[in-house]
N, C-alpha and C positions, 0 to 999 in steps of 0.2 A: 078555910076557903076551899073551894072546890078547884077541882084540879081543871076541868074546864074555866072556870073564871079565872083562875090565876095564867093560864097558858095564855088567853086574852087580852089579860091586863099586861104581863111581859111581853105581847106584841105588840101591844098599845105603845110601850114605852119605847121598844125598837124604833118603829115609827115615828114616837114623837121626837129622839133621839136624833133620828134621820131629819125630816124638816128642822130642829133648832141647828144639826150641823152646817146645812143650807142657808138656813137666815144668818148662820155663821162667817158662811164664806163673801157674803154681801157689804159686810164693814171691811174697810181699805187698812187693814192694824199693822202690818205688815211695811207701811212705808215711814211708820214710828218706829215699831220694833220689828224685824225680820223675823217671820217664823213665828210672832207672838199671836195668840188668839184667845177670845173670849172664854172658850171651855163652858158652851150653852149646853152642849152634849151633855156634859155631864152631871147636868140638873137629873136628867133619867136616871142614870147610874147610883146613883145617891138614892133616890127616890127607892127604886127598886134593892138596893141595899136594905136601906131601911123598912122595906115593907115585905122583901121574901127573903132575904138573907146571903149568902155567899154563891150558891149554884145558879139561882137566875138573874145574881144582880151580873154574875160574869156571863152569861149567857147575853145578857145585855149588849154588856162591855163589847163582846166579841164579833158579836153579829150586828152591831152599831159601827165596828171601826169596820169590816168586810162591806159591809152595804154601802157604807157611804165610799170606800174606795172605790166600789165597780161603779157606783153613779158616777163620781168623780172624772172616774179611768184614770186611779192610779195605782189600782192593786199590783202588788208585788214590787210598787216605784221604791225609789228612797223612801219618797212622800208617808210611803204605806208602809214601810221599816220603820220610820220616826212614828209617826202612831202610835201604831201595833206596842212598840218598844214602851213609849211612854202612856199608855193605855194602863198596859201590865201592871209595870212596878206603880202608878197611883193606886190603879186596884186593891192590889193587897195590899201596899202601905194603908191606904183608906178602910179598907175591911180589920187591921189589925187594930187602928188605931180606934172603932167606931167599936170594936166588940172587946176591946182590950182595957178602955180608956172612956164609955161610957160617961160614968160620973162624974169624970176629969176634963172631957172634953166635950168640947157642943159640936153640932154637925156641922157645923163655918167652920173651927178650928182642924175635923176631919178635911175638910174642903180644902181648906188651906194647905195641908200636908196632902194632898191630891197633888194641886197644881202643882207643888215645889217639887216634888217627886218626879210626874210629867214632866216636866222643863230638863230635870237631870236626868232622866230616862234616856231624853229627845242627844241632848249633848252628848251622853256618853255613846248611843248610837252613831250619832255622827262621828265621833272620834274613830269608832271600830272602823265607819264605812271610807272616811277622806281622812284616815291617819295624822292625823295635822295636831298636836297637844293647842293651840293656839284656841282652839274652838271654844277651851276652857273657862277661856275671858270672857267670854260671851254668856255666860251661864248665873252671874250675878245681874246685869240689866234682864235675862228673864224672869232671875229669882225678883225683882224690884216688881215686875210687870204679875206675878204669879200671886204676889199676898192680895193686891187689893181686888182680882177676879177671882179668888179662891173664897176670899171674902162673902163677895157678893153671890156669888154660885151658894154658896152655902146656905148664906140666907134665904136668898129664892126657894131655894130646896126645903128649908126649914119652914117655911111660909105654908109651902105649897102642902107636906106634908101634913102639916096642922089645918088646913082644911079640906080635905079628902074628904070624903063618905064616911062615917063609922065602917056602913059594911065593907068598905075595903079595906082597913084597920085591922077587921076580926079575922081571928085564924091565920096570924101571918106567923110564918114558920122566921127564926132566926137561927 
């Protein structure tokens, strides 16, 4: 792939990235589970994983969680601690598990070890930020809330990836 259409297609996903967080923040999840969310975002991240590999699916990652904070306005908040924090550690758990674990596992099961990750990223940041160990209890109602959207994320992702273009398939760096 050319390096002009990949820089494209990585902003394409920024972007898409950006509106799924949007259509994200429209579902009321939060008066079920506090703090729990779909993780529509990271249909792109997945996506871009699997189609350019570790440097621009984090490029993604990063400039997905920074854009949507400034829209937001809550860059540098908690809001954007917890993120950032649980952005991270799914990232590379997800990159490890997806280039380590191929055969072993499908892009749902990556998915899944995303969310759960996410969730325990989110928790242990908060411990550092409101010192409180109590937080910790809270961390299995979001592991319960993270398999069946990790689930589904994955699917979606896997869907979506199986019908792309061929030409966006070809020459994809891993």
């Amino acid at each position: 792939m050319k390096k002009t259409k990949k820089m494209v297609v990585v902003a394409l996903l920024i972007a898409l990235g950006l509106v799924l967080h949007l259509v994200e923040s429209i579902f009321p999840l939060a008066a079920l589970i506090p703090g729990a969310k779909l993780g529509l975002a990271n249909i792109v991240t997945l996506i871009a994983l699997v189609l350019f590999g570790f440097v621009s699916a984090f490029q993604v990652l990063i400039f997905r969680v920074i854009l949507a904070s400034l829209l937001a306005g809550s860059f540098m908040t908690i809001s954007f601690y917890l993120s950032f924090s649980g952005g991270l550690l799914s990232f590379l758990l997800m990159y490890l598990a997806y280039n380590f674990s191929k055969d072993k596992l499908s892009l749902i099961g990556v998915s899944i070890i995303g969310a759960v990750a996410h969730n325990t990223a989110q928790v242990i940041a908060a411990y550092f930020i409101i010192e409180n160990p109590g937080i910790f209890y809270y961390l299995p109602f979001l592991t319960l809330f993270a398999i069946p959207t990790g689930f589904s994320i994955g699917l979606v992702s896997h869907f979506t990836i199986d019908y792309l273009p061929s030409s966006l398939k070809q020459g994809v760096s891993k």
